[in-house]
MIDOSE-1310 file (N, C-alpha, C; in nm, 2 decimals, decimal comma, always signed):
residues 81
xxxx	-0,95/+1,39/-1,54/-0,91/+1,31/-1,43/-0,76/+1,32/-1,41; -0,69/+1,34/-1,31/-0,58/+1,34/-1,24/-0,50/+1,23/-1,24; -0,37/+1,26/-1,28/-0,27/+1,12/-1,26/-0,26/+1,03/-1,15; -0,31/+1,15/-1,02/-0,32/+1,08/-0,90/-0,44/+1,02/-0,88
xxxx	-0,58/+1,07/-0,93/-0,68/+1,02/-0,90/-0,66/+0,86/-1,00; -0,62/+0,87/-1,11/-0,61/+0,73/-1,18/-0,50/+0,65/-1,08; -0,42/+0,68/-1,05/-0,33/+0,59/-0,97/-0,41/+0,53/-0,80; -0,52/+0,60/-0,77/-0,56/+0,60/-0,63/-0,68/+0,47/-0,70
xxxx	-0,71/+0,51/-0,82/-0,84/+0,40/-0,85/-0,78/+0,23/-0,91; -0,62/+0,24/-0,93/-0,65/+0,17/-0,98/-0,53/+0,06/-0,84; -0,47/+0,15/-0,79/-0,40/+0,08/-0,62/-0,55/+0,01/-0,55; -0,67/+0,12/-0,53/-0,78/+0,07/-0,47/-0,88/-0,07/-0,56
xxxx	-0,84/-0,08/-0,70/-0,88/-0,23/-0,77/-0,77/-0,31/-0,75; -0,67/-0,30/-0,75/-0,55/-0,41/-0,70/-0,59/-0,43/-0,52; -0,62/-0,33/-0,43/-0,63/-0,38/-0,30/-0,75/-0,49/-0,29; -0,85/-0,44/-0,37/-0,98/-0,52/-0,37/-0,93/-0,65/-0,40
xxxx	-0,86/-0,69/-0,52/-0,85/-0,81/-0,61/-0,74/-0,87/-0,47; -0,65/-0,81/-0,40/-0,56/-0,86/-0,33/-0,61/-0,94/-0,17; -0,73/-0,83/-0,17/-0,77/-0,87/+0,00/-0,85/-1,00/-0,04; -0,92/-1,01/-0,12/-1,00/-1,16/-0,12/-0,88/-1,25/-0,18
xxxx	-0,82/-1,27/-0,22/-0,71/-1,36/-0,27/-0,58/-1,40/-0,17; -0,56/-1,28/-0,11/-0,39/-1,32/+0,00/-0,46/-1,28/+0,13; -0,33/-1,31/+0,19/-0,34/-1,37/+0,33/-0,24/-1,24/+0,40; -0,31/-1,19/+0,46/-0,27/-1,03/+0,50/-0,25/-1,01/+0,68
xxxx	-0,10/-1,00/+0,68/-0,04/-0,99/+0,85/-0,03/-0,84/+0,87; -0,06/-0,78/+0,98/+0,00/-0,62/+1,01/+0,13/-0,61/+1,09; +0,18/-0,53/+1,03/+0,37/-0,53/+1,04/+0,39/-0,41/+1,11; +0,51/-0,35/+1,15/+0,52/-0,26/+1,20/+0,61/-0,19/+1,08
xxxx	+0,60/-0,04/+1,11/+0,65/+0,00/+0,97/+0,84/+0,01/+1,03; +0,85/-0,04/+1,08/+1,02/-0,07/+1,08/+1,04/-0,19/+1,00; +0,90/-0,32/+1,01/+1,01/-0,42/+0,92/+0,97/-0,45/+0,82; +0,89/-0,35/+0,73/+0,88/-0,29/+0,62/+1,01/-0,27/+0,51
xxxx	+1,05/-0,34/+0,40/+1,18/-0,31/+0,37/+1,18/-0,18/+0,31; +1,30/-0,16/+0,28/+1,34/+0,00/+0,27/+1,29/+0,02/+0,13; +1,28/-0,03/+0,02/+1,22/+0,00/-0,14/+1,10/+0,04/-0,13; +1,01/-0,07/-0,04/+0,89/-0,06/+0,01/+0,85/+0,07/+0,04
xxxx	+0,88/+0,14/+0,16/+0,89/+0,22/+0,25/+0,90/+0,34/+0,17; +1,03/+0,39/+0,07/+1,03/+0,44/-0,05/+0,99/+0,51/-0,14; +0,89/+0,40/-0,19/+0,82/+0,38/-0,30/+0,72/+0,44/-0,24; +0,64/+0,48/-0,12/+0,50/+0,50/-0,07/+0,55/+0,63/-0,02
xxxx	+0,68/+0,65/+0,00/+0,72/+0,80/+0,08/+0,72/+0,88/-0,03; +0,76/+0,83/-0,14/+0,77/+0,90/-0,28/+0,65/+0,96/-0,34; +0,58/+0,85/-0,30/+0,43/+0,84/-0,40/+0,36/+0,93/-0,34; +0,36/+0,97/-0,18/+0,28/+1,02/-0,14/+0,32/+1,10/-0,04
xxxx	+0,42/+1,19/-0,01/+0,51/+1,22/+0,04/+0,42/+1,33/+0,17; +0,31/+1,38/+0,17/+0,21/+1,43/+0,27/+0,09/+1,34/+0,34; +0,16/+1,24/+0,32/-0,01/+1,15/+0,33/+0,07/+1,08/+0,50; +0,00/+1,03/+0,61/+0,02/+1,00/+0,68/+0,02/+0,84/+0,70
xxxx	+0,11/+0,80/+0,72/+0,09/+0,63/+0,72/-0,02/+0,58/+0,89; -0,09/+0,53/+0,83/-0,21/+0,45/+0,96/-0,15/+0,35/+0,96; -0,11/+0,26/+0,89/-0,06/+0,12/+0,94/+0,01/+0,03/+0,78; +0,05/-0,08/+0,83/+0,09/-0,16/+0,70/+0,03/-0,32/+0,73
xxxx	+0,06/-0,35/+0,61/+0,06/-0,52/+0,60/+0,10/-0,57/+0,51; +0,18/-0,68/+0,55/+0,23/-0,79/+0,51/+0,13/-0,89/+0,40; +0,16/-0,95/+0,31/+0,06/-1,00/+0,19/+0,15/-1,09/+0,13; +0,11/-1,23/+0,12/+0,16/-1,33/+0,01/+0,06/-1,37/-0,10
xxxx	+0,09/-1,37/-0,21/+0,00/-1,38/-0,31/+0,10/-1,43/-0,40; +0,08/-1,59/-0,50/+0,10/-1,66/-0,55/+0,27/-1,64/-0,54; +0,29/-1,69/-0,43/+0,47/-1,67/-0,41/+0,50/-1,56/-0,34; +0,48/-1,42/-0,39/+0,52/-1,30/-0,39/+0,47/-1,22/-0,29
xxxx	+0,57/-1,17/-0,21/+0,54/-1,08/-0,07/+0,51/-0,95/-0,08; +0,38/-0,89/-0,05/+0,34/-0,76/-0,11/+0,32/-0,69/-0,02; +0,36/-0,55/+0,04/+0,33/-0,46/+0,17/+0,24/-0,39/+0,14; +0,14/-0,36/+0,20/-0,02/-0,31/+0,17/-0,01/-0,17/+0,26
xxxx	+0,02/-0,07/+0,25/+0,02/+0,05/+0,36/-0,15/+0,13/+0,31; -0,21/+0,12/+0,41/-0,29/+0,25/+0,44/-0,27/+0,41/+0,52; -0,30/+0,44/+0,45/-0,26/+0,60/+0,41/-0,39/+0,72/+0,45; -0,37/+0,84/+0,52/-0,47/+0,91/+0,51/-0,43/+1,03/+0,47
xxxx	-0,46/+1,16/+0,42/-0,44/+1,31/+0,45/-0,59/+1,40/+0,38; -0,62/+1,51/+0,44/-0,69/+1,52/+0,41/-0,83/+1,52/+0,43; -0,84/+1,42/+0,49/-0,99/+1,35/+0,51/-0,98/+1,22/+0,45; -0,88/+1,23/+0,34/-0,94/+1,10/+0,30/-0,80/+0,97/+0,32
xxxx	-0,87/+0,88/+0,31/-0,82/+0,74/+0,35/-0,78/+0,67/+0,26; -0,72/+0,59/+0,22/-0,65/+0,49/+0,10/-0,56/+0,39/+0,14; -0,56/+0,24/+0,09/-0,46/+0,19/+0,08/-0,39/+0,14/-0,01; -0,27/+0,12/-0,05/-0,19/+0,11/-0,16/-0,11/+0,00/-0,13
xxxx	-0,04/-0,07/-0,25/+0,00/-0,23/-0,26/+0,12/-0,19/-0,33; +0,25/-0,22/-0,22/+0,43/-0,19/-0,26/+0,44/-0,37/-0,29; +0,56/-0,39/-0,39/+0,64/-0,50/-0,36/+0,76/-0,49/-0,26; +0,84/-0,57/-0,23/+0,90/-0,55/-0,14/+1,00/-0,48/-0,16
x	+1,05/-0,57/-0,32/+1,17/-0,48/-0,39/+1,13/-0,35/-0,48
């Protein structure tokens, strides 16, 4: 198994655990902060961004971007900082 395929399974069990728990707004990727933004350009630097979201969970504001290239689809869970 692939460093990436473990990182894709384990962003997609944090989205799971995140979507039934927080309360998820869709943002535009301008007011997306810049670490955020980043961190997902880094991680995936060919993948096309479809959209983001905004997420509060126990205090803490989490940016949720879904992602596609490929064929395939994903979404992944940035902090802000």
């Amino acid at each position: 198994m692939t460093t990436r395929t473990v990182l894709n399974s384990v962003a997609l069990a944090l989205c799971l655990t995140l979507t039934v728990t927080a309360q998820e707004q869709k943002v535009n990727q301008k007011d997306v902060p810049a670490p955020a933004l980043a961190a997902a350009t880094k991680a995936y630097p060919k993948a096309q961004v479809k959209g983001w979201e905004k997420e509060t969970k126990d205090g803490k504001t989490l940016y949720e971007v879904t992602m596609a290239s490929g064929g395939a689809k994903w979404q992944v869970v940035f902090e802000a900082d």
